[in-house]
Structures are given as structure tokens and as C-alpha cells.
C-alpha positions in Angstrom: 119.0 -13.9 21.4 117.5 -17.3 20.4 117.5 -18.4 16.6 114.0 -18.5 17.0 113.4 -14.7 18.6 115.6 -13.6 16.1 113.1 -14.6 13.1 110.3 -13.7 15.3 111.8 -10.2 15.7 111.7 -9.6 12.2 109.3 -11.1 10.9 107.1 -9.4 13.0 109.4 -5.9 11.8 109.0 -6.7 8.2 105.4 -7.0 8.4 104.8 -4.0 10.8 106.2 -1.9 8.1 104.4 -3.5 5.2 101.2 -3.0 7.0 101.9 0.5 8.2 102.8 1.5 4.3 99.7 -0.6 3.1 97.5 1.5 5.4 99.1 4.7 4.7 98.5 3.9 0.9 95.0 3.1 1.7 94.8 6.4 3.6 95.8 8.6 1.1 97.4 7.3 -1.3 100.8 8.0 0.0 103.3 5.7 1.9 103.8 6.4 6.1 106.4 8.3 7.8 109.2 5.5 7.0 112.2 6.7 9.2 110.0 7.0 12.6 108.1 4.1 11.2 110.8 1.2 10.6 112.7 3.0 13.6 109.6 2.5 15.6 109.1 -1.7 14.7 112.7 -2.0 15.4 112.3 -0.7 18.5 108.7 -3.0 19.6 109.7 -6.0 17.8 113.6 -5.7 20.0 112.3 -4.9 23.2 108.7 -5.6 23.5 108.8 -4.5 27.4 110.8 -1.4 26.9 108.6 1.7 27.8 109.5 3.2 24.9 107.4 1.0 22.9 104.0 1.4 24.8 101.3 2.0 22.7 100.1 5.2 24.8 104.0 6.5 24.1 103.8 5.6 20.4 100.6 7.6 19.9 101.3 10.4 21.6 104.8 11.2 20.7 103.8 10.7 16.8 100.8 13.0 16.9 102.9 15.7 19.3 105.7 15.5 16.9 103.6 15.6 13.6 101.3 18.5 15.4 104.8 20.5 16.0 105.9 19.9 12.5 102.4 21.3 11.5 102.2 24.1 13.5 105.8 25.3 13.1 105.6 25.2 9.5 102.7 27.9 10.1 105.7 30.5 11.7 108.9 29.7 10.2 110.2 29.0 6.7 112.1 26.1 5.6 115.4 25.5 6.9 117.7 23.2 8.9 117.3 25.5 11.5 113.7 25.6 11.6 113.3 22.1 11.5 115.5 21.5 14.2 113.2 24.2 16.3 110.5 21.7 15.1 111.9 18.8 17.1 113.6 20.4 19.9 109.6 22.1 20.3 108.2 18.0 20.3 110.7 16.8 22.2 110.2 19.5 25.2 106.3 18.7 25.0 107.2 15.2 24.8 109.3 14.8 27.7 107.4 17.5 30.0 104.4 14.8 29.5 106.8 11.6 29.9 106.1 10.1 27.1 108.7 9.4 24.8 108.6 7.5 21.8 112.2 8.9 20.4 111.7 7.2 16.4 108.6 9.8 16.6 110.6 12.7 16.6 111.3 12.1 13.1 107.4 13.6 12.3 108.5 16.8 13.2 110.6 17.1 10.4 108.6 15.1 8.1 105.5 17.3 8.7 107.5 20.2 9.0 109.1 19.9 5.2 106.0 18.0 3.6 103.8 19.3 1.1 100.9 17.1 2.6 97.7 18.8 3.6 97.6 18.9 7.3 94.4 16.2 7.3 96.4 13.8 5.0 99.3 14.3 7.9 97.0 13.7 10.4 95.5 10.5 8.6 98.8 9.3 8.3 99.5 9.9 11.7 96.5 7.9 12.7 97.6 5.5 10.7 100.9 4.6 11.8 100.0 5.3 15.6 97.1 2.4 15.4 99.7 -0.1 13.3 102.5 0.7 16.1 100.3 0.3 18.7 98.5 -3.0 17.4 102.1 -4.5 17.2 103.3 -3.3 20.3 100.3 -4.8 22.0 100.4 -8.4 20.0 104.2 -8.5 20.9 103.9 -7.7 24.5 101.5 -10.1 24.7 103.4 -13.0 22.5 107.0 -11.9 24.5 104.6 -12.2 27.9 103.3 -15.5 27.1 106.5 -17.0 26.4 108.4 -15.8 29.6 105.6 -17.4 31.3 105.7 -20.7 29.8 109.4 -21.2 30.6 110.2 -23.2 33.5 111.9 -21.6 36.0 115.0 -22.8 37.2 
């Protein structure tokens, strides 16, 4: 990778994350899921084209996972064991709809061991999902633009 695609990379990491926290703080006070978060800019800022990192695949894989976390939380009590029924649950919904977004998976067991209300998950939720997608979009678009301007050979 290029000097300069390497500073672009994370540059635009750094400030996916401060603006997902920033909005999860304006949401509710509280910061945003930061392992699926920072696992999630990593993952659009490093491979814009990847199809991991299409903004359909980030919002539904982090509201399927924070909705498992939610509604497992609702049957089981806490343990490794039922948190790891939380993911394997998000993963099978996420993958029987093809849409995988793997730093999401970490929602599960964020919303499954949270004391947040399920609204202030949800708003959360939203709130990473329209951060992720925004940067995924604005990077596609920048990493698109740039293969286009090269000259081919």
C-alpha cells in the first residue's frame, strides 16, 4: 500500500470512530459498541470494495446481532454459554440472509450482557449503522474515483 493510502486509511479509521462515539454520546449519553465499531472502520477504511463493508451488510448484521443479543437476554441468563448461543443465533440469521458484516457479531454479546434499555441499544445501533454506512459510502466512492483517475498501462 502507498504512503499516501496508508494515511488515508487511517485517517479516515480514526475519525470513523470519533464520530461513531461522538454520536453515540449524543444519543444517549453513552459511547458505541467499540469492538464491532473500530473492527468495522478497519474493515471499510482497508478494503473499501470488500462486500463485507457494504452499507446494506453493515446495517443489517448490527441490528440482527444487537436484536439477538436483546431477545436472548429475554430467555437465558448470563453466561459464556449463553452469550455464545447469542452469536451463533445472529450469525445463522445473518448468513441464511447473506449478509455478513462479521465485526457485527460483536452486538450480540454487547447487547446480550448490557444493562442498557433495549431503546438506548437500538439508538445506539442506529447510530453506529448510519456512521458505518456513511463511511463506507464516502470511501467507496473516494477508493472509486481514484482507480479511475489512474492511467492505465
Amino acid at each position: 500500500m502507498k504512503p499516501r493510502n496508508i494515511l488515508l486509511a487511517c485517517v479516515a479509521c480514526g475519525s470513523t470512530v470519533g464520530l461513531g462515539i461522538w454520536a453515540g454520546q449524543l444519543t444517549n449519553g453513552d459511547t458505541l459498541f467499540l469492538t464491532s465499531l473500530i473492527s468495522s472502520a478497519v474493515l471499510i477504511t482497508t478494503a473499501p470494495s470488500s462486500r463485507q463493508g457494504h452499507p446494506a451488510r453493515i446495517v443489517l448484521s448490527h441490528f440482527i446481532a444487537t436484536a439477538s443479543g436483546i431477545v436472548t437476554r429475554g430467555f437465558l441468563t448470563p453466561s459464556p454459554q449463553a452469550i455464545a448461543i447469542s452469536v451463533v443465533i445472529a450469525l445463522s440469521v445473518i448468513l441464511l440472509l447473506d449478509v455478513l458484516h462479521p465485526p457485527a457479531l460483536a452486538n450480540a454479546g454487547y447487547a446480550f450482557m448490557t444493562d442498557a434499555t433495549t431503546g438506548e441499544l437500538l439508538a445506539l445501533t442506529a447510530a453506529t449503522a448510519i456512521v458505518l454506512s456513511l463511511a463506507s459510502i464516502t470511501i467507496s466512492r473516494v477508493a472509486s474515483e481514484e482507480a479511475i483517475s489512474r492511467p492505465s498501462n
